[in-house]
C-alpha positions in Angstrom: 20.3 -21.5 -11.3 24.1 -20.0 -10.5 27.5 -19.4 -12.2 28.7 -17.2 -15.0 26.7 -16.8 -18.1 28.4 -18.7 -20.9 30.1 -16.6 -23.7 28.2 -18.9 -26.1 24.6 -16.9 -25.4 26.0 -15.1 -28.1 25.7 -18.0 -30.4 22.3 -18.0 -30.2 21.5 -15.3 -33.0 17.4 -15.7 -32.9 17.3 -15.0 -29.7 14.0 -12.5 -28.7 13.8 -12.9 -25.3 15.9 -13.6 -22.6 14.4 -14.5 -19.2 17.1 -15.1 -16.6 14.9 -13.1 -13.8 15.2 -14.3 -10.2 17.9 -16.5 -10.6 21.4 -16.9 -8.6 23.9 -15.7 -11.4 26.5 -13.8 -11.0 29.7 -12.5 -12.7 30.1 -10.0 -14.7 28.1 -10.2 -18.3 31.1 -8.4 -20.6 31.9 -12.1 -22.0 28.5 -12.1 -23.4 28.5 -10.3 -27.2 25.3 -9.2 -26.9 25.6 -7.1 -30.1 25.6 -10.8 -32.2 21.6 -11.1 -31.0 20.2 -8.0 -33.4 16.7 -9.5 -32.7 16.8 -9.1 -28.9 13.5 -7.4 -27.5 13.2 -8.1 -24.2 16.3 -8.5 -21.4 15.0 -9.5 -17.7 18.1 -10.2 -15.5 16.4 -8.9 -12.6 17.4 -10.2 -8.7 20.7 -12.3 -9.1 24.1 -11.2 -8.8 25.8 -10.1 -11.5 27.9 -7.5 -10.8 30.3 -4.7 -12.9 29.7 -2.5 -15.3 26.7 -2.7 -17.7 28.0 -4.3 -20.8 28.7 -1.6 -23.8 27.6 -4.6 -26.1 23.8 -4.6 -25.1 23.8 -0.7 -26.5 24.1 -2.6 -29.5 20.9 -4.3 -29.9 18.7 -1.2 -31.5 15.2 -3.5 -31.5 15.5 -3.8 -27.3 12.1 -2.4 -26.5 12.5 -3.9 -22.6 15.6 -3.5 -20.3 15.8 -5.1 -16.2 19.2 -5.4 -14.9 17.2 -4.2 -11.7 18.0 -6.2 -7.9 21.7 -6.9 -9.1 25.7 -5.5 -8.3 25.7 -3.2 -11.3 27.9 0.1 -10.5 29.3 3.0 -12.2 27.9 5.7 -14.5 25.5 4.9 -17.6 27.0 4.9 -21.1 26.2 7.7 -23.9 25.5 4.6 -26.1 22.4 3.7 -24.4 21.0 6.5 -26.7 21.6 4.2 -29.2 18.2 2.2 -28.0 15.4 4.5 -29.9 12.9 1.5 -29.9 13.5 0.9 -25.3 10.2 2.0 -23.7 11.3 0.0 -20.7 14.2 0.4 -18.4 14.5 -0.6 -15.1 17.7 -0.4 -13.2 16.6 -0.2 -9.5 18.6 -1.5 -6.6 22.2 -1.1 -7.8 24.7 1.0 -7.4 25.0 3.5 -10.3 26.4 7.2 -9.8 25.7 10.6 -11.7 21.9 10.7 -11.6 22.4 14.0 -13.5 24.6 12.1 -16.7 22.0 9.3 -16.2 18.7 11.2 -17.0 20.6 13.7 -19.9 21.4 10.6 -21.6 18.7 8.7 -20.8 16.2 11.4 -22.5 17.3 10.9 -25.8 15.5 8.0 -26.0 12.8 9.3 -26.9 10.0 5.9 -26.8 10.9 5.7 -22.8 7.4 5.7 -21.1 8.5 3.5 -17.8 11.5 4.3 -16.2 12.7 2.9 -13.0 16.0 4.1 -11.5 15.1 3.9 -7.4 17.9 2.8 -4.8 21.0 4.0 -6.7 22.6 7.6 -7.0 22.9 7.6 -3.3 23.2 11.1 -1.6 23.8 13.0 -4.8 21.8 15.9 -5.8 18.2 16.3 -7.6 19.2 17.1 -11.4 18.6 21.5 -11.4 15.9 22.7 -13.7 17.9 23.6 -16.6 20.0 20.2 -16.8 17.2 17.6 -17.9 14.6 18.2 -21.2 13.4 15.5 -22.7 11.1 12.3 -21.6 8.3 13.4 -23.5 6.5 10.3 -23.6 7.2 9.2 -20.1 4.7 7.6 -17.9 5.6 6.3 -14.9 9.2 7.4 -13.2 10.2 5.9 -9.8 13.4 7.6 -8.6 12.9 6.8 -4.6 15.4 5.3 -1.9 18.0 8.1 -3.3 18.5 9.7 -0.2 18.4 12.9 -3.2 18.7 16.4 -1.6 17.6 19.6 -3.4 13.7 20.8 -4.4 11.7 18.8 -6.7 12.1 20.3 -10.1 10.6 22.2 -12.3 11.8 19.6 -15.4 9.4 17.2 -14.1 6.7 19.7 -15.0 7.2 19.2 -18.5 6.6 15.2 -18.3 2.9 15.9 -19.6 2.3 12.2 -19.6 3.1 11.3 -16.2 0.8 8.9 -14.3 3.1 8.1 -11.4 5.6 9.5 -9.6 7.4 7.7 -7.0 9.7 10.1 -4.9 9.5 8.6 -1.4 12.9 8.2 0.8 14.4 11.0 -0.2 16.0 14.3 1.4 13.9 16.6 -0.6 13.5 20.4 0.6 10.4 23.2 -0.1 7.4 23.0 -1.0 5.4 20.8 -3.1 4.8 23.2 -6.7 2.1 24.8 -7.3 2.3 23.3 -11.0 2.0 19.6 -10.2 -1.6 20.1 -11.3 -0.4 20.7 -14.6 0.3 17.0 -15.2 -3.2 16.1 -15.7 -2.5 12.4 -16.0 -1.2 11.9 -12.6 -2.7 9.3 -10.2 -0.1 7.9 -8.4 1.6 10.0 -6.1 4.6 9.4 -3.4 6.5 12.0 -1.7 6.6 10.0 1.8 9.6 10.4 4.2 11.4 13.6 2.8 11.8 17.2 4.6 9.1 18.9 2.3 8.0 22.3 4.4 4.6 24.4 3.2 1.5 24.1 3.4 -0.6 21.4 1.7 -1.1 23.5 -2.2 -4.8 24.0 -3.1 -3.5 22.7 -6.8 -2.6 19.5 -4.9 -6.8 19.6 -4.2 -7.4 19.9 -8.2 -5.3 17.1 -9.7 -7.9 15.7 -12.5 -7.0 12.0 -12.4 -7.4 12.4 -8.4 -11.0 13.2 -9.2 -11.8 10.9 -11.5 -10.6 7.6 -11.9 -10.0 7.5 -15.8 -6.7 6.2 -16.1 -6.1 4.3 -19.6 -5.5 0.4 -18.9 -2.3 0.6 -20.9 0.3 -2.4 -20.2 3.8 -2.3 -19.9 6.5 -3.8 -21.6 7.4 -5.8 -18.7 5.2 -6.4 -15.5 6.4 -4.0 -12.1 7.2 -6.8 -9.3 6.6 -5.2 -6.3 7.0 -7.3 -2.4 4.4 -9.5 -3.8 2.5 -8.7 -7.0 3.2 -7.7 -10.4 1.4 -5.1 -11.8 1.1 -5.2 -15.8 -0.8 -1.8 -16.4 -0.7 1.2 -14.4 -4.1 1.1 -13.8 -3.6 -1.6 -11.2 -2.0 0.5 -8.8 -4.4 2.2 -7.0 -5.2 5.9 -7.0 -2.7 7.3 -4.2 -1.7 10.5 -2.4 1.0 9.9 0.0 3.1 12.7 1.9 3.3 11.4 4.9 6.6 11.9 7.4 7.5 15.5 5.9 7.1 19.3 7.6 4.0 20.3 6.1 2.3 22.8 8.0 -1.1 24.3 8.1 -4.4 22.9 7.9 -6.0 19.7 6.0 -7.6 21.9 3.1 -11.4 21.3 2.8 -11.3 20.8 -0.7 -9.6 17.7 0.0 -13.2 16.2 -0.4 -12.6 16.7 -4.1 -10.6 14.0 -4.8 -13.3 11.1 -5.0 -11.1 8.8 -6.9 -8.4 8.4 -4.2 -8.3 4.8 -2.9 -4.9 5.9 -0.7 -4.6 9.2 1.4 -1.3 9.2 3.4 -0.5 12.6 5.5 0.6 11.1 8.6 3.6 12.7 10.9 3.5 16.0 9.4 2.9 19.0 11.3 -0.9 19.9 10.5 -3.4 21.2 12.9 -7.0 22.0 13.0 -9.7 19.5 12.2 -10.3 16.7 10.2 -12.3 17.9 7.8 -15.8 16.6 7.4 -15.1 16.8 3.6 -12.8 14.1 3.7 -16.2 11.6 4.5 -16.7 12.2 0.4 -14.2 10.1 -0.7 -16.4 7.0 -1.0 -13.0 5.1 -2.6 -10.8 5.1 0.2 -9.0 2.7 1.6 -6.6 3.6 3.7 -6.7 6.7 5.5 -3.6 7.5 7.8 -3.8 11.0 9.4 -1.1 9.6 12.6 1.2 11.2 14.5 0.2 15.2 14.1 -1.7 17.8 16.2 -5.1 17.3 14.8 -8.0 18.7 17.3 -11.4 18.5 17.4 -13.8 15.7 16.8 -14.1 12.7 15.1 -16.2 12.9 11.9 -19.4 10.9 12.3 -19.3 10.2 8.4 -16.3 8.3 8.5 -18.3 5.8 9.2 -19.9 5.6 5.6 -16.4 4.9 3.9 -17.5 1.3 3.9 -14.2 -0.2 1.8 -11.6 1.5 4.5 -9.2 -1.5 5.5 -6.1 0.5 6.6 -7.0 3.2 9.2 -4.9 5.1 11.9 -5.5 8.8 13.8 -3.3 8.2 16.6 -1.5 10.5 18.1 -3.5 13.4 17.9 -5.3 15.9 19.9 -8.5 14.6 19.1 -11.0 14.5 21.5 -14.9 13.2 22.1 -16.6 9.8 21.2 -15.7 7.4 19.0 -18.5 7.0 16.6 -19.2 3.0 16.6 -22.3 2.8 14.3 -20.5 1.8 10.9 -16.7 1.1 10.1 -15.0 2.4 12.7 -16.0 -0.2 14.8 -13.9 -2.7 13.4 -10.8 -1.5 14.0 -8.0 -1.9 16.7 -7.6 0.4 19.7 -4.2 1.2 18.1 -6.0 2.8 15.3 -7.1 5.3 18.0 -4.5 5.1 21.0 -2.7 8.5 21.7 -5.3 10.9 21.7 -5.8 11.6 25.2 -9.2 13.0 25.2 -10.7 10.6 22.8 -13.2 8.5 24.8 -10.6 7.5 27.0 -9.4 5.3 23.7 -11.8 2.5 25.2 -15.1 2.2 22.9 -18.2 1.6 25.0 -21.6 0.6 24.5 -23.2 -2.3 22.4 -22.8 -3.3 19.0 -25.5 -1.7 16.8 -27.6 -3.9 14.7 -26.7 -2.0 11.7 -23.4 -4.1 11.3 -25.5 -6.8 9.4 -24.9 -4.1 6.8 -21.2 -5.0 6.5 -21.8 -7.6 4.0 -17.7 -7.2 2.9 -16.8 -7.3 6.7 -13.7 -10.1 7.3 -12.2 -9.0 10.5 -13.9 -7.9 13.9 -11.6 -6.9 15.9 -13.3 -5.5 19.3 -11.1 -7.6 22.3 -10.0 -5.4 25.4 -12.6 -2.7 25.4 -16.0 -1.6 27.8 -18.9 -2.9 25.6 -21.7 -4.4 26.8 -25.2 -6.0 26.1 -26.2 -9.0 24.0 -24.7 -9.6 20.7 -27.0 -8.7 17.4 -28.3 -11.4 15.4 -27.4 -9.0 12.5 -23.8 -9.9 13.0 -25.0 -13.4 11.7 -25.0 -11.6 8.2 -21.8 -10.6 8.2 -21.0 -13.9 6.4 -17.7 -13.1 4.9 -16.4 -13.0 8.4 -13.1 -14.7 8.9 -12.0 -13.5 12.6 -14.1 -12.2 15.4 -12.0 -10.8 18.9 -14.8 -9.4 21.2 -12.7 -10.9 24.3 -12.3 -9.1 27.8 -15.4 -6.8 27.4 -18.4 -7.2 29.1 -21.0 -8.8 26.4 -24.1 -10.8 28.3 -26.8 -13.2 27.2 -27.0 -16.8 25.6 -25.4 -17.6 22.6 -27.4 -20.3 21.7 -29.8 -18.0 19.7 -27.5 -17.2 18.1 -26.6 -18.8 14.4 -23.1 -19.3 14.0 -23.8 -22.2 11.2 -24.1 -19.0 8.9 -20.5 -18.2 9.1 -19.3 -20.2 6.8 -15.6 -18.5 6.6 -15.1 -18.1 10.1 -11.3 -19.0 11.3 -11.3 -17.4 15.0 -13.5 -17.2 17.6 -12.7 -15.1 20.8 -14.9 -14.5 23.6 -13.2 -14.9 26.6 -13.6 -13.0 29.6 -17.6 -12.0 29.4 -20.3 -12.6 30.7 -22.2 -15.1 28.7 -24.3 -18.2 30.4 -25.8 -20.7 29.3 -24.9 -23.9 26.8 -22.2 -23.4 24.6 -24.5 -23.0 21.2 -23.8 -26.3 19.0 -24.2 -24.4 15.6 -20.5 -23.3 16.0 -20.1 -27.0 15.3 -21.9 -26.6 11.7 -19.4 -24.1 10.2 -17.7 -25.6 7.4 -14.9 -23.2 8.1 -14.7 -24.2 12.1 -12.9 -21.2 14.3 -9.1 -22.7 14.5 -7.8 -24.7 17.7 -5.7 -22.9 20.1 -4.3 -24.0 22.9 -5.2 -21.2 25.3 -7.6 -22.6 28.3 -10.7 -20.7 29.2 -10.3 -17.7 31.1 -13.8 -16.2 32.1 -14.2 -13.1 34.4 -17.4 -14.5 35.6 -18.4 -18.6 35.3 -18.7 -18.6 31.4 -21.6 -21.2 30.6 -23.5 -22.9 33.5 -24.7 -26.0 31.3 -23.0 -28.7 29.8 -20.7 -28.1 26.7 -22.3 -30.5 23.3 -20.9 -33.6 22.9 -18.0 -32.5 19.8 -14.7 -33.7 19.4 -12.0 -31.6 21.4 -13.7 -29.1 24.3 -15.1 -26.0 23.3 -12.2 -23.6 24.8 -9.7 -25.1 22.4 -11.6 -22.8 19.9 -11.5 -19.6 22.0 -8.5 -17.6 21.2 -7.1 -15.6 23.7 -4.7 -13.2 22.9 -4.9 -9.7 22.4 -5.2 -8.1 18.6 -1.2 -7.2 16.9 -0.9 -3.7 16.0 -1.0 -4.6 12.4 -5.1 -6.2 12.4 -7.7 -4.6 10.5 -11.1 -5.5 9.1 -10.9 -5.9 5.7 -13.7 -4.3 3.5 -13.2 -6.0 -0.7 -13.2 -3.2 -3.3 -15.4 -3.3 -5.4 -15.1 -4.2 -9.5 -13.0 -6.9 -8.6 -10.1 -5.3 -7.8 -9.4 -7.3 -4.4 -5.6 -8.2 -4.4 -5.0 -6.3 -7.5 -4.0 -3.0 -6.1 -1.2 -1.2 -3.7 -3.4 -0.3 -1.7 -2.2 -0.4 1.9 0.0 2.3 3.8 3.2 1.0 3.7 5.4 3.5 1.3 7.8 0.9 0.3 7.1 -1.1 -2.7 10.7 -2.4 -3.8 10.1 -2.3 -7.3 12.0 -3.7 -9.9 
């Protein structure tokens, strides 16, 4: 829907709700007498384009327990008379352009029911609020206030937000270290500092954040669902348990007691300046997953029990100084050479050897991802029981042996099928024919290194190469291990920082 809202909204004096969210409006909304609708709850004008100021009139609807004007053209500073909504627990203003983050949060904490308040990607290049200017927000529970470009240290005020769960301060200019008293919010899980200039070591409070220990958070739902690129969340306990600092100056060493923090499903430190090992503590955290430790000066070895942290989907140590094998008997197998690439020393980033039988126990495995590496030897028959399998790349390697022994048919999910450029022989095995969920066609013709299969191909419609893909894996393609409890798609739980929230 588009145009102007009509004045005569206003008419309409039983209104509760109104749901205008992801529309094309636009306009401004002062022709709209919002203070003749005294039963208004809930406003949603998220993502159109209105544009202005925000009306004085909705100040005037004291039951509004949900406010999202966020995604729009909004600008200038907020009124005093927002005070005026003692019942809001919900405001979210993200993606405008607002000024005076300072005035925004002073008036803002006399409303004293706020518990989710999301003000990212507005108050651009102004100042973090100082220590003494904000009080207030006693009840608050999540606060995003990221894509500010803010400068300054992050405040001590924040310390007194005793019910904080998360705290979103990524894309910001932010300076010093990361306080010693962020372990005094005992309720925070959810934690975002990526892409700022914070300097310091890693704190050992940091290593002692209770709800980082153990997952406990209270499955409380908002007022209004968080939309992020593409979910909505309606409790915080969707979002998954996170620590992410990545792209700052932090210096020093990964702290062993990092192993503490068991409930972490996220661990983000990439393109810092740390050195020394990866610590073997770090194969505790049994939750994880996805583990980016990129882009530092990290020496050593690779932990062999990395390979136990059977639900890691997201996994990168590139760019490193690591050095030695790369253990292939568990997870790490399935992922990409990029995960890996940039470490010098490190096997010569190529992964040799054969694939152990013990991947039949990666039951939750989706994605094999092995193409353009030195391995060797007959495939396992375990990797038949791998049968959530969706894509298997063990192209340009030098894998041997029939294939007719081996039983496709129990594949049932299986999308993509690469194994060019081996050395298999003999007749191309007819039980790939019996997947329901037959390896998609591709137009790539067979490639071998060495004459591929020396009988003739089963009688099936369309020749057998048209299901051998032969391209190399994207950057971007990981195995994917399911969480468990059913919390599959239900959780941020990848790397990417950026979660454009409204």
């Amino acid at each position: 829907m588009s145009g102007e809202l009509p004045p005569t909204l206003s008419n309409c004096t039983s209104l509760i709700t109104i749901d205008f969210s992801s529309n094309n409006f636009s306009g401004g909304l002062k022709e709209v007498n919002f203070s003749n609708l005294p039963n208004l709850k809930t406003i949603d004008l998220m993502l159109n384009n209105f544009s202005g100021t925000i009306p004085k009139s909705i100040y005037s609807c004291i039951n509004l327990t949900a406010l999202r004007l966020s995604s729009n053209k909004f600008h200038g500073q907020l009124s005093e008379r927002i005070g005026n909504l003692k019942s809001l627990a919900f405001l979210s203003l993200v993606d405008n352009s607002l000024t005076n983050i300072t005035s925004a949060l002073q008036i803002l904490s006399s409303c004293r029911n706020l518990t989710t308040l999301l003000i990212g990607t507005n108050f651009k290049n102004e100042a973090m609020p100082k220590d003494d200017a904000i009080d207030g927000f006693w009840n608050l529970r999540v606060l995003f206030l990221n894509d500010c470009s803010l400068s300054g240290n992050i405040p001590l005020w924040l310390s007194k937000l005793t019910n904080l769960e998360m705290l979103l301060l990524y894309n910001n200019e932010l300076t010093g270290p990361i306080p010693d008293w962020i372990n005094s919010l005992i309720f925070l899980f959810h934690i975002n500092m990526y892409n700022n200039s914070l300097t310091g070591e890693i704190p050992t409070a940091l290593m002692s954040m209770p709800m980082l220990e153990k997952d406990k958070v209270a499955p409380k739902p908002f007022e209004l669902p968080i939309y992020t690129r593409s979910r909505q969340y309606r409790m915080a306990i969707s979002f998954s348990t996170m620590l992410r600092v990545g792209r700052n100056n932090l210096t020093g060493v990964i702290p062993e007691e990092i192993g503490q923090l068991k409930a972490l499903v996220s661990l983000d430190l990439r393109s810092n300046k740390l050195i020394g090992v990866i610590p073997q503590s770090i194969c505790n955290l049994s939750n994880l997953e996805a583990l980016d430790l990129s882009g530092k000066h990290l020496t050593g070895t690779i932990p062999i029990g990395l390979n136990n942290l059977h639900f890691v989907s997201k996994f990168n140590i590139s760019n490193n100084d690591l050095e030695g094998p790369i253990p292939i008997n568990g997870q790490l197998i399935t992922f990409p050479r990029t995960s890996f690439e940039g470490n010098p020393d490190l096997g010569g980033n190529v992964i040799r050897g054969s694939i152990p039988d013990s991947i039949g126990e990666l039951k939750g495995l989706q994605e094999l991802q092995l193409g353009h590496n030195n391995m060797s030897e007959e495939l396992p028959s375990t990797l038949g029981n791998c049968t959530d399998l969706r894509s298997i790349n063990l192209g340009c390697n030098y894998f041997s042996g029939e294939l007719t022994g081996f039983n496709f048919s129990t594949l049932t999910n299986l999308k993509s099928l690469d194994l060019m450029r081996n050395n298999f022989n003999g007749t191309f095995p007819e039980s790939i024919y019996s997947s329901p969920g037959q390896p998609q066609p591709c137009n790539q013709a067979l490639a071998p290194r060495h004459p591929l299969y020396d009988g003739p191909f089963a009688r099936h419609p369309g020749p057998p190469a048209a299901y051998l893909l032969a391209h190399a894996p994207s950057s971007s393609t990981m195995a994917a291990s399911p969480r468990r409890h059913g919390h599959v798609g239900t959780r941020d739980d990848g790397l990417e920082p950026h979660l454009h929230t409204h």
